[in-house]
C-alpha positions, 0 to 999 in steps of 0.5 A: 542540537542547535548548533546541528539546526544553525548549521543546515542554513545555507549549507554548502558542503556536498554531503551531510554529517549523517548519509543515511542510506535507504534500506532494502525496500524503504519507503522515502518518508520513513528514509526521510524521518530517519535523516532527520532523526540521525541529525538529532532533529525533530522532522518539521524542523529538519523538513523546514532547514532542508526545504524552507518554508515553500515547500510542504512535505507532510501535508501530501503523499510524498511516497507518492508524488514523490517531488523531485525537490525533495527526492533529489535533495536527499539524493545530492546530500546523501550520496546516494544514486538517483536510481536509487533514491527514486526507488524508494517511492511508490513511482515504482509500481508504476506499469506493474500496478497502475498506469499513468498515475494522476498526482491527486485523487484515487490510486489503483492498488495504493492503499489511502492515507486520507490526508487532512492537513498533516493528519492520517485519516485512513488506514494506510500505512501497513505493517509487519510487527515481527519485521519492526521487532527484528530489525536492527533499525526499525523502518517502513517498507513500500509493499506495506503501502500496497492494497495487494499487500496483507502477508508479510512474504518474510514472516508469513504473519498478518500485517496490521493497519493500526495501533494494536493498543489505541487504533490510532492509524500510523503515522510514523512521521509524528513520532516525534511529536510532543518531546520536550526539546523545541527541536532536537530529539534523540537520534535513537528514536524509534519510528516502530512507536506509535504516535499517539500512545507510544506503544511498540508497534513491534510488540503487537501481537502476530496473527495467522493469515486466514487461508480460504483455500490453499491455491488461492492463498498461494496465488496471492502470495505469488502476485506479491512475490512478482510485484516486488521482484517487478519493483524497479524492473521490466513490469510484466504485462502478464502480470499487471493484467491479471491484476486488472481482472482480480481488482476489477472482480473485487469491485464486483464483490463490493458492489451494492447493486442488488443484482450483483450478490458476488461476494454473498455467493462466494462466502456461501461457497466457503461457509464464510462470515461476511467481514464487509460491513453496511459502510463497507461497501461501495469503498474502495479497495484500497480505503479497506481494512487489511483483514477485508482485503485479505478475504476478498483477494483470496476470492478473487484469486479462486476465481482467477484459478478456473475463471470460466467455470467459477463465473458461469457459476456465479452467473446460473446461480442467480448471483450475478449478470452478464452484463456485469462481468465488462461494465466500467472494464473498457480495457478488460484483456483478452483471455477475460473476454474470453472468459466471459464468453465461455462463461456465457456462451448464449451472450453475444460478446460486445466487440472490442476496441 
């Protein structure tokens, strides 16, 4: 293995030994370890042969930012297409979940990793257990990272944020933390484990998705259905839009403001528990646990279902204001607008830029 590690140092060759490819829907940081783990290197150790000491990988989201240095390494050495090799990042999304991304701060529908130094403070990385448990290699898909996301659309089972066994969040690039060897690892060490405890994360038990109402589901369901076909594609305006609206109204539903009783109004209407704590609150969607956000989409796509006539009820109900449904929503899409307006007829609607 150290003959493996000498021989990165001022590499030449045009391919490496091992040219792992990225498979359907990978995630760069999860093709990235699983590189350094074919060539029998632990992640820090390949990371600082391949990249030097200049540049820090773990210490940012590279699935993110997805520095060129870094993708188009992997791309040259690989032989892989650089369409490809980008498509691995969460760039991606791009148009169809966010627009004009920032490289730092709060991402629209990107769930957060909370870094601190190199460690995972927030829950950001999802999983599916069945998909870890079935693959043939074990790897980390990008529609886990969305906030959009809380079903596997394959297995139809709930994806999970955290170790099952000691609620460590995942952070599947220090799996090889701790071995024995200064460098090397084997090359058939399993990102599916988790980094503290070791557990299996595959063996976590599966959990049904809570299915407030049937259309609603649905709906959510479809939304990721066309956010994944859309990956890599034509982003559809529609879609994106309606995207909008459902993060905008989710926000509503986490708003401390005491006029606002959204998301009390709705559990009412479903005979619901309320899943958002006092701490919740105020958060961020994409900072919640995938059980909460699971509820509060579904709501937000029951709503969507018949918008006008669900808000106007929200709104005689006492429950919320008009002069809520545009706030901090300057590029709130027509048909909304128009919405609202139907919502509240007696309301002049503010003219639109």
């Amino acid at each position: 293995m150290t003959e493996m590690a000498g021989g990165f140092r001022g590499i030449t060759a045009p391919l490496w030994p091992i040219r792992y490819k990225p498979l359907p829907d990978e995630l760069l940081s999860s093709w990235l370890v699983r590189l350094a783990h074919g060539h029998g290197l632990k992640v820090q150790t390949f990371c600082n042969l391949i990249f030097g000491n200049r540049h820090q990988v773990w210490n940012r989201d590279v699935d993110r930012l997805a520095p060129p240095w870094l993708v188009d390494t992997l791309a040259r050495y690989t032989g892989t297409p650089l369409n490809v090799a980008y498509g691995t990042t969460l760039k991606v999304f791009d148009g169809v979940l966010f627009r004009n991304p920032r490289p730092s701060g709060h991402l629209n529908w990107v769930q957060s990793l909370k870094i601190y130094h190199r460690v995972r403070e927030g829950y950001g990385q999802q999983y599916c257990p069945t998909c870890l448990a079935s693959d043939e290699v074990p790897y980390f898909r990008k529609m886990w990272r969305l906030s959009l996301s809380t079903v596997c659309l394959r297995h139809r089972c709930m994806l999970q944020d955290r170790c099952h066994a000691c609620g460590e969040a995942v952070s599947f690039f220090r799996i090889d933390f701790g071995t024995a060897a200064e460098h090397s690892v084997s090359d058939t060490i399993s990102v599916a484990r988790c980094h503290g405890c070791k557990t299996d994360l595959g063996a976590a038990p599966t959990i049904a998705p809570l299915v407030v109402e049937t259309d609603a589901y649905d709906r959510l369901i479809g939304w990721n259905a066309c956010v994944q076909e859309q990956a890599n594609d034509q982003p559809d305006p529609a879609i994106s839009d309606e995207l909008d609206v459902l993060r905008h109204l989710c926000a509503l539903m986490l708003s401390k403001k005491a006029s606002v009783k959204l998301r009390a109004h709705l559990l009412d209407a479903f005979g619901l528990d309320d899943p958002v704590g006092p701490s919740v609150q105020r958060i961020p969607m994409e900072s919640l646990p995938t059980g909460i956000r699971h509820t509060l989409l579904q709501f937000g796509a029951w709503l969507l279902n018949d918008l006008a006539v669900r808000l106007s009820a929200a709104v005689k109900s006492g429950n919320l204001r008009y002069s809520h449904l545009l706030r901090d929503f300057d590029e709130a899409p027509a048909w909304y607008r128009h919405s609202v307006a139907t919502a509240v007829p007696h309301r002049k609607m503010p003219a639109q830029t």
